[in-house]
Each structure stands twice: as structure tokens, then as C-alpha cells.
C-alpha positions in Angstrom: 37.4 62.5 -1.2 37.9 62.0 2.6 39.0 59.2 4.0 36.8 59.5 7.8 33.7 59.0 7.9 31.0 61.5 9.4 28.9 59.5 12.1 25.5 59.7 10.2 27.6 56.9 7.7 29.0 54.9 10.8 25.8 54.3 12.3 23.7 53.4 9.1 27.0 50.4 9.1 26.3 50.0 12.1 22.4 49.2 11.4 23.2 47.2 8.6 25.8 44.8 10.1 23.6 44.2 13.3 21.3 40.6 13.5 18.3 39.5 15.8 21.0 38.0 18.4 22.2 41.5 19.2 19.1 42.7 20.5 18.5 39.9 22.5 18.4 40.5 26.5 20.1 38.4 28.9 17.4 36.2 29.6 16.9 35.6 25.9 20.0 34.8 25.0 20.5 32.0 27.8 16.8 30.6 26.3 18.3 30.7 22.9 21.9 28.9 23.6 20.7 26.2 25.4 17.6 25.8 22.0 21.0 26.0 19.9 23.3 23.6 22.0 21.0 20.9 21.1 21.2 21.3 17.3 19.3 18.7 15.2 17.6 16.9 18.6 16.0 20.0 19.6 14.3 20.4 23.1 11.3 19.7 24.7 9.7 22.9 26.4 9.5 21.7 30.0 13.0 20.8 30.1 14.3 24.0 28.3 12.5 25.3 31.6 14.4 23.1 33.8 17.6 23.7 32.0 17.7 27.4 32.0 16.3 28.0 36.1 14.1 30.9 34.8 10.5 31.2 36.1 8.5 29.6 33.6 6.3 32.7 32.3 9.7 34.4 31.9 10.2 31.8 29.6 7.4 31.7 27.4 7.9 35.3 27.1 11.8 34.4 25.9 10.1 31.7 23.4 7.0 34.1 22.1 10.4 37.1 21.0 12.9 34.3 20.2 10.2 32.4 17.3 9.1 36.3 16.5 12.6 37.0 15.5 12.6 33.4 13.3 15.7 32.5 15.9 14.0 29.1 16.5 11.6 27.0 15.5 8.9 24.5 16.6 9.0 21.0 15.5 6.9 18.2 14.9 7.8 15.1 16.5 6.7 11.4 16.6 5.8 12.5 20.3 2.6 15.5 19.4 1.9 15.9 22.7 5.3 17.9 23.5 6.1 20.7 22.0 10.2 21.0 20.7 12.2 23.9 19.5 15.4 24.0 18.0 17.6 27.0 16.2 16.4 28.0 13.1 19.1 26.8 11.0 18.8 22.9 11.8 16.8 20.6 10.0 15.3 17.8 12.9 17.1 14.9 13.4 14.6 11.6 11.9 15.4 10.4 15.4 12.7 12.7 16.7 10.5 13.0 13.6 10.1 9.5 13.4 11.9 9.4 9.7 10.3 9.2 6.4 7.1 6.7 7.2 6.0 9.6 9.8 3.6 12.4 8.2 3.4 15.2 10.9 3.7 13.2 13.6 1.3 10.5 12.7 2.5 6.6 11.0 1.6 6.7 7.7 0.2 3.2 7.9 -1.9 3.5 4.2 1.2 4.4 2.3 3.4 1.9 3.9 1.1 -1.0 3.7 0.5 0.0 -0.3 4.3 0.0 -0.5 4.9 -3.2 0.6 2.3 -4.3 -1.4 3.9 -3.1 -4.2 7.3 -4.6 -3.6 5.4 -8.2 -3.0 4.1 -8.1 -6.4 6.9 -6.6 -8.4 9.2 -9.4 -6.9 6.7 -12.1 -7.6 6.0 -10.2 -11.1 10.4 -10.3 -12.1 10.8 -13.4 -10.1 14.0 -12.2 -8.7 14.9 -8.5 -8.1 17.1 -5.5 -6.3 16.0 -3.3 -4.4 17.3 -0.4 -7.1 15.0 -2.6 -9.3 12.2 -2.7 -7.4 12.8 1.2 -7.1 13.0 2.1 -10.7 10.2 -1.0 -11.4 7.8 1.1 -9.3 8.4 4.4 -10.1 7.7 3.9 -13.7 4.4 2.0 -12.7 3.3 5.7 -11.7 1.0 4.3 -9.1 2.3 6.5 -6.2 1.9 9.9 -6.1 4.6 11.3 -4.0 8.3 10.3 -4.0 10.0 8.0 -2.0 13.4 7.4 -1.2 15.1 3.8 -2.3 16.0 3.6 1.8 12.3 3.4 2.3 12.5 0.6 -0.3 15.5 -1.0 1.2 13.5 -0.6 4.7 10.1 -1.9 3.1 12.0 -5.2 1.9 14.1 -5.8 5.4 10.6 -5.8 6.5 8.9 -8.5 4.0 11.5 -10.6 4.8 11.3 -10.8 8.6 7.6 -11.0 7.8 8.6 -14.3 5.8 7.0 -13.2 2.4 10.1 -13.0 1.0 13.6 -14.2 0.8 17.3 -12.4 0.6 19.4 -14.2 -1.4 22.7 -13.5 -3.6 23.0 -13.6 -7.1 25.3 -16.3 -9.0 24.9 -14.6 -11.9 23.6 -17.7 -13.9 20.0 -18.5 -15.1 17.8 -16.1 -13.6 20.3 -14.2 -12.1 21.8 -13.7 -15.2 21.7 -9.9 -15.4 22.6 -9.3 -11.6 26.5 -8.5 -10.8 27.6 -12.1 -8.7 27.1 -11.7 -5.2 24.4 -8.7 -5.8 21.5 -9.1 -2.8 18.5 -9.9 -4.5 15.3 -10.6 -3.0 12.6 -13.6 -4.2 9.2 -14.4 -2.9 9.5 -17.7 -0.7 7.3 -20.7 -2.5 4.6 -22.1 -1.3 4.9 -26.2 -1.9 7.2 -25.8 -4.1 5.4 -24.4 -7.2 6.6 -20.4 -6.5 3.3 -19.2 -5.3 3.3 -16.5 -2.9 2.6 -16.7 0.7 -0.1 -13.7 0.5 -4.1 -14.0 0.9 -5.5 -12.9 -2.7 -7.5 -10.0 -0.7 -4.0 -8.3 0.4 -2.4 -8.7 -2.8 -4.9 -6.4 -4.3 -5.5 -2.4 -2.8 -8.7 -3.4 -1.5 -6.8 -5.7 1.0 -4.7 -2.5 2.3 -7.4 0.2 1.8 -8.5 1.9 5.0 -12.1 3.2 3.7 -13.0 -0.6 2.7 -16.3 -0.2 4.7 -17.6 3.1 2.6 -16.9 1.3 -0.6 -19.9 0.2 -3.1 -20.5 -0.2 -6.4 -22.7 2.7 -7.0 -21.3 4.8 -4.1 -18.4 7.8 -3.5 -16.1 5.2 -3.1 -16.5 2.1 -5.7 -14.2 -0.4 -7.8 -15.1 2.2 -10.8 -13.4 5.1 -9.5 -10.5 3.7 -8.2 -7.3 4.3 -9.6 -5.5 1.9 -7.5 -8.1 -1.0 -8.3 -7.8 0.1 -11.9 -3.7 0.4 -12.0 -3.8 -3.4 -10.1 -5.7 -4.9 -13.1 -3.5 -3.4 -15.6 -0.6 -5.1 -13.4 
């Protein structure tokens, strides 16, 4: 068998080995380098004009072949009015998504507030907890029905504290800190008067006090105390 290869073999190599970058033009490539030099932060579309000097229809042009060829991307950010790129193989940074309590682009006020609700009452409920407890605690109480990560419980928490419903404390690992590792932070709901009542309203403790569609809801309507599984789940708490 020879060793050289006839050019028919070299160019079908040739074909295989090439990627979307080598077709690019000039004017694409600068568009796409300066998309790619920002990595996980992306960039904003009027200053990816400012950035590369090129006329801005030239541009849009360079953006229409680069997202045809799956170079880049558009993002969602906490910011919907501008639009952001970034190189296909970064994943945005939460700094411009917002994080995990954003839902494209939009506070997800409903599932936050029913989270902290949550947290509130499990706390009350085991009197002390962590926030790995409160994690597991609430996971198995199957009353959510999408994840979420134990940093949005650690975040949820930070936030009931500064909002004085509950306390950080650490555990001595007597009475009922008996199962927590010494010098574990726990959180416990702050007493009212003394006699370990919670400093919530009785309406917010409950989904109706979170619940955004309070107004449509009626006995006998689409939306009642019957049919709702959250209402339901909080009296089998």
C-alpha cells in the first residue's frame, strides 16, 4: 500500500478537520473575539458596537452568521431590555442572570416568599434546626415542585434573620441541641414574650398569606381552598 496520499484523500481531511471559525471573514472574527474575551459576563449589543468600531448594520450582519453558525449565544439577563451575547461554550455568570431566585429575567417573588414560608414553619415545627435540616426537612415534605439548591436555603435563612423572624445561634450540644455537632449554626424562631411564639401574622404563615391570585379565590370558584394543594399540604403540616 502507498504511503502518499492522492489529493482527492487530502482534501476530504481537509473538510473534516475544518470548524465554523475558519470560514469566518475578517469582520466576523473581530465580532466573535471580543463576544469570547468576555467569557461568562457576556456583552451587551451596543457596546459590542462600540468595542469593535464597525458600522452598526455591519454588525448585525456579523451577529445574524456568528448565532447561525451556534458560535455565540443570546442570554437572558436580570436587565430584559438589553440584549447580551457570549461564546457558545460559557454558561452566564449569576452576576448577570440575577442567580437562582431569577426565572428568565423576572424575580420569582411566589416561589421565594413560599420558601421562606416554609423555612419559618419547619424551624418553629423542630424548634431548633440547620440549614442542611431544614433542606432535607423540606424536601421530603414534597410541597415544592422544582429543586432547589441548599444555597437558596442558606440565602432564604440569612434573610429571615435580618427580617428578625428568626435567630442564628450555635449549638452547645446539650438539651435541645443535643443532636447538633457543638458549635454547629443553628437557627430558632425569636419568642414573642417569652412563651416561643412566632413573630408572624397567622394569614402569612399559611399559603393564602403568600399567594398572588388571593383575589380570584372562592369557595365554589377555579381557584378555592378545595383545590389547593398548598392549602391542603399546610393542614397536614
Amino acid at each position: 500500500m502507498s504511503r502518499f496520499q492522492g489529493p482527492s484523500s487530502l482534501k476530504r481531511k481537509q473538510q473534516e478537520s475544518s470548524s465554523p471559525l475558519d470560514s469566518l471573514s475578517e469582520q466576523e472574527r473581530t465580532v466573535y473575539n471580543v463576544i469570547k474575551s468576555k467569557q461568562d459576563m457576556g456583552i451587551w449589543s451596543r457596546d459590542l458596537k462600540r468595542e469593535t468600531n464597525l458600522l452598526d448594520n455591519i454588525v448585525n450582519k456579523c451577529m445574524k452568521i456568528l448565532l447561525a453558525k451556534k458560535l455565540i449565544k443570546e442570554v437572558v439577563t436580570k436587565n430584559k431590555g438589553k440584549k447580551h451575547f457570549m461564546a457558545a461554550e460559557f454558561e452566564p455568570s449569576k452576576e448577570i442572570t440575577g442567580g437562582n431566585w431569577y426565572v428568565d429575567g423576572s424575580l420569582d417573588t411566589e416561589f421565594i416568599n413560599l420558601l421562606k414560608d416554609q423555612c419559618f414553619k419547619w424551624i418553629y415545627k423542630m424548634r431548633v434546626a440547620t440549614s442542611e435540616g431544614l433542606s432535607d426537612a423540606i424536601r421530603r415534605s414534597g410541597i415544592f415542585k422544582v429543586e432547589f439548591t441548599s444555597q437558596q436555603i442558606e440565602e432564604i435563612v440569612r434573610a429571615l434573620v435580618l427580617d428578625n423572624k428568626i435567630e442564628e445561634v450555635n449549638s452547645n450540644g446539650m438539651g435541645e441541641f443535643d443532636y447538633i455537632p457543638v458549635g454547629k449554626v443553628c437557627y430558632k424562631c425569636i419568642s414573642s414574650e417569652g412563651k416561643g411564639e412566632p413573630k408572624l401574622g397567622a394569614m402569612a404563615s399559611i399559603p393564602c398569606g403568600v399567594c398572588t391570585r388571593i383575589s380570584e379565590c372562592a369557595p365554589d370558584g377555579v381557584i378555592s381552598p378545595k383545590t389547593c394543594i398548598y392549602y391542603e399540604k399546610w393542614l397536614d403540616f
